[in-house]
C-alpha atoms as one frame of an Amber mdcrd trajectory, in Angstrom:
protein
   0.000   0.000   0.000   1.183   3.330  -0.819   0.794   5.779   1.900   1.564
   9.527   1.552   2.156  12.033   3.858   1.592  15.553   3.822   4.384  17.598
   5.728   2.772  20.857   6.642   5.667  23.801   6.400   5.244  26.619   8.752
   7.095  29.835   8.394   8.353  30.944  12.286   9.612  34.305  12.452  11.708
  35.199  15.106  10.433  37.401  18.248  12.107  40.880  18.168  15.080  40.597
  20.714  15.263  44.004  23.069  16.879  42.428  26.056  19.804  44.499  27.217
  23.272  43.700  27.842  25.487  46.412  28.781  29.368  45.870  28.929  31.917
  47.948  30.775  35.559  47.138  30.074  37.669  46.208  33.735  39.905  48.549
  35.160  39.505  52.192  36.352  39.357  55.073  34.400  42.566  57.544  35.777
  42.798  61.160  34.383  44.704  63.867  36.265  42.820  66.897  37.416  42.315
  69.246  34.615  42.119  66.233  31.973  39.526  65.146  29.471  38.026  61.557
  30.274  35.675  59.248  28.651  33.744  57.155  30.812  32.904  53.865  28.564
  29.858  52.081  28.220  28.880  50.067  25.433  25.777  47.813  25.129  23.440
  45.660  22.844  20.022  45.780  22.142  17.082  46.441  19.499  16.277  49.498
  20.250  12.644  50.331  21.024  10.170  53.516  21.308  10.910  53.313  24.830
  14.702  52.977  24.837  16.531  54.982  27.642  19.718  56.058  28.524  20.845
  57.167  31.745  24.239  58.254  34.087  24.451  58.668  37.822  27.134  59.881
  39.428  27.846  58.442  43.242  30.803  60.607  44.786  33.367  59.302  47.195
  32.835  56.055  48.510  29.036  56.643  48.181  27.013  53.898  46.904  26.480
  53.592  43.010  23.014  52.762  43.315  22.169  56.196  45.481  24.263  58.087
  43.328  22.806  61.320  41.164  21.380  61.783  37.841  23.825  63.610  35.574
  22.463  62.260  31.895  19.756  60.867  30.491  18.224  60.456  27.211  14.240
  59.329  25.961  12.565  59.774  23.425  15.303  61.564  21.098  15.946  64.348
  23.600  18.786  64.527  26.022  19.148  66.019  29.662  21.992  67.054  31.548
  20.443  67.529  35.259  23.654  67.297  37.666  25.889  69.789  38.278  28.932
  68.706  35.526  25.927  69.690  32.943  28.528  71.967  31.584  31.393  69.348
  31.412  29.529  66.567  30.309  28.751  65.310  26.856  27.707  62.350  25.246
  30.180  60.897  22.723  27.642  59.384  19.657  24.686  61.469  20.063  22.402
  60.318  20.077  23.330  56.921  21.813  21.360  54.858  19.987  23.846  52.874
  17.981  25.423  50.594  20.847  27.655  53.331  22.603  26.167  55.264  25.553
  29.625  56.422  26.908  30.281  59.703  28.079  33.031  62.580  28.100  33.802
  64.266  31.005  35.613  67.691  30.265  38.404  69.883  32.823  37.976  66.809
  35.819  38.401  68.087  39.161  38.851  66.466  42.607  35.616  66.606  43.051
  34.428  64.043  40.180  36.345  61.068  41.799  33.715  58.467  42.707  31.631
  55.740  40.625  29.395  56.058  37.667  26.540  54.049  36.819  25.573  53.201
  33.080  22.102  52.311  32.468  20.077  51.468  29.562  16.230  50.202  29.322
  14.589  49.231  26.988  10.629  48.332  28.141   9.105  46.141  28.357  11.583
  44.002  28.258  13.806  44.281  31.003  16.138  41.051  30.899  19.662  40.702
  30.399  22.346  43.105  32.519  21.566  46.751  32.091  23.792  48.497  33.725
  27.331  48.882  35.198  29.708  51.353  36.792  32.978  52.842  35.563  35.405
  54.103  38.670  36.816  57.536  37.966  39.605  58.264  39.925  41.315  61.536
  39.642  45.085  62.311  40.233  45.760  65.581  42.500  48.933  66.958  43.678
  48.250  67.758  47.357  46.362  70.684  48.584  48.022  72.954  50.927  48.171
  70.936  54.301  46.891  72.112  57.839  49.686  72.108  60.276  48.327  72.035
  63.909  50.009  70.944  67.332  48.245  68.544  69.903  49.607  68.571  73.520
  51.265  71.469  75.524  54.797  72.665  74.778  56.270  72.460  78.329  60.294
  71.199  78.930  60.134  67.492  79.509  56.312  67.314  77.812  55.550  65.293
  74.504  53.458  67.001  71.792  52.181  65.884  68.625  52.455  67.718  65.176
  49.711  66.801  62.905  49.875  67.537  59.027  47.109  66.565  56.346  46.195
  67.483  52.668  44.287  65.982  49.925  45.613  64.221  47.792  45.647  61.469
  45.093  47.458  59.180  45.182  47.691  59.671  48.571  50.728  62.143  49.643
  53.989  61.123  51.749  54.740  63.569  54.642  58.095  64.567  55.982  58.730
  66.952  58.510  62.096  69.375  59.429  63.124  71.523  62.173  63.938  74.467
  60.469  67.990  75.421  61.070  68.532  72.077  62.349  71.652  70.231  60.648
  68.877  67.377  60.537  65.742  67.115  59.799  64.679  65.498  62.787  66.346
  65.360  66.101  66.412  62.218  69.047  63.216  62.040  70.529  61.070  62.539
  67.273  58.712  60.279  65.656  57.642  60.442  62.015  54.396  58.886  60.118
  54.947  59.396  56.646  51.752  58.124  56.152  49.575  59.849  58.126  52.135
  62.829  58.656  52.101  63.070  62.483  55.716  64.319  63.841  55.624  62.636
  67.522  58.208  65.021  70.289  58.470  63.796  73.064  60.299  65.266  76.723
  60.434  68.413  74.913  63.576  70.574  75.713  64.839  74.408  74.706  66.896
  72.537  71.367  63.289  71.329  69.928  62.146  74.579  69.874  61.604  76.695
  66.164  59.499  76.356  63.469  58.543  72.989  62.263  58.008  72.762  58.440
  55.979  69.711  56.671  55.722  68.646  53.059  53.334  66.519  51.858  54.538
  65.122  47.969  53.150  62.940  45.980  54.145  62.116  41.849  52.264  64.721
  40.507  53.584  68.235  42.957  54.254  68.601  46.602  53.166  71.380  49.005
  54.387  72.631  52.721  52.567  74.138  55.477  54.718  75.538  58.827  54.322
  75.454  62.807  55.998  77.054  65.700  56.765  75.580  68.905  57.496  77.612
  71.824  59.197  75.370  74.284  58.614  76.667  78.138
């Protein structure tokens, strides 16, 4: 017997993809103060009518996710809300072609912190879409506060305290001024945290302590007297 079948073709077309899947290359993004920067984000997606970009910026060691708006773009129209508005661009505008980084124009100490990358695209909201980009920004050190702890009185210990901002983080010396060396018996130095421990104080520690605080990018010296009674 002769059978025949009938094989019933059916054309499937596949669903439109808009998941998300943003990618931010490892590493942290280091600019001196001053420099231009570009913050990278890149992602993949079909874009949709309800495709959106946005930026927060989380300062410090603040937390990404409670960070502030400083971009976003819907519905063909950018904003610039934050207060880098004037620094800020986006580099393919608009970012609807797989880039959504940003530039980030004259950086100060001020824009050192994390940045979160965003992009949605409803109503589909699978994949990963977002991730942060760590900005850190390289400062010679500010002009440190010299200040004295403790009572200068002959056979007394006092300490000198000296701090700046910097980045990386400065080195701190300290010098008796007119001595043949910097520092004489009885003295203590941090370099890290740039305290100058004296202890049982006597008439030859007396003068004008000077500190430096250097790191690779400038240094920068603040001054103290100590009146030994």
């Amino acid at each position: 017997m002769l059978h025949r079948y009938l094989f019933l073709l059916t054309a499937v077309t596949p669903a439109l993809v808009l998941s998300v899947t943003v990618t931010i290359p490892e590493g942290t993004v280091v600019g001196k103060v001053g420099a231009n920067v570009i913050l990278p984000c890149k992602y993949s997606t079909t874009v949709g009518n309800q495709f959106l970009v946005e930026w927060k910026f989380a300062p410090g060691n603040t937390q990404p996710a409670n960070g502030k708006q400083i971009y976003y773009y819907s519905g063909g129209s950018s904003y610039k809300p934050g207060s880098q508005a004037d620094r800020l661009s986006i580099v393919n505008n608009p970012p609807t072609s797989g880039t959504a980084s940003i530039q980030l124009n004259n950086i100060a100490w001020s824009d050192n912190g994390s940045y979160l990358c965003q992009v949605n695209n409803p109503p589909d909201f699978s994949g990963t879409s977002s991730g942060i980009v760590q900005l850190s920004v390289l400062v010679p050190p500010s002009s440190p506060t010299c200040q004295m702890n403790g009572n200068a009185n002959t056979g007394q210990d006092v300490m000198l305290t000296c701090s700046s901002v910097a980045n990386p983080p400065a080195i701190y010396t300290w010098a008796l001024e007119g001595s043949k060396t910097p520092l004489l018996p009885g003295m203590m130095l941090n370099q890290k945290s740039g305290s100058l421990l004296i202890t049982n104080l006597s008439q030859a520690m007396d003068g004008t302590y000077r500190c430096t605080a250097s790191n690779e990018l400038g240094q920068s010296t603040c001054q103290i007297g100590v009146t030994v009674s």
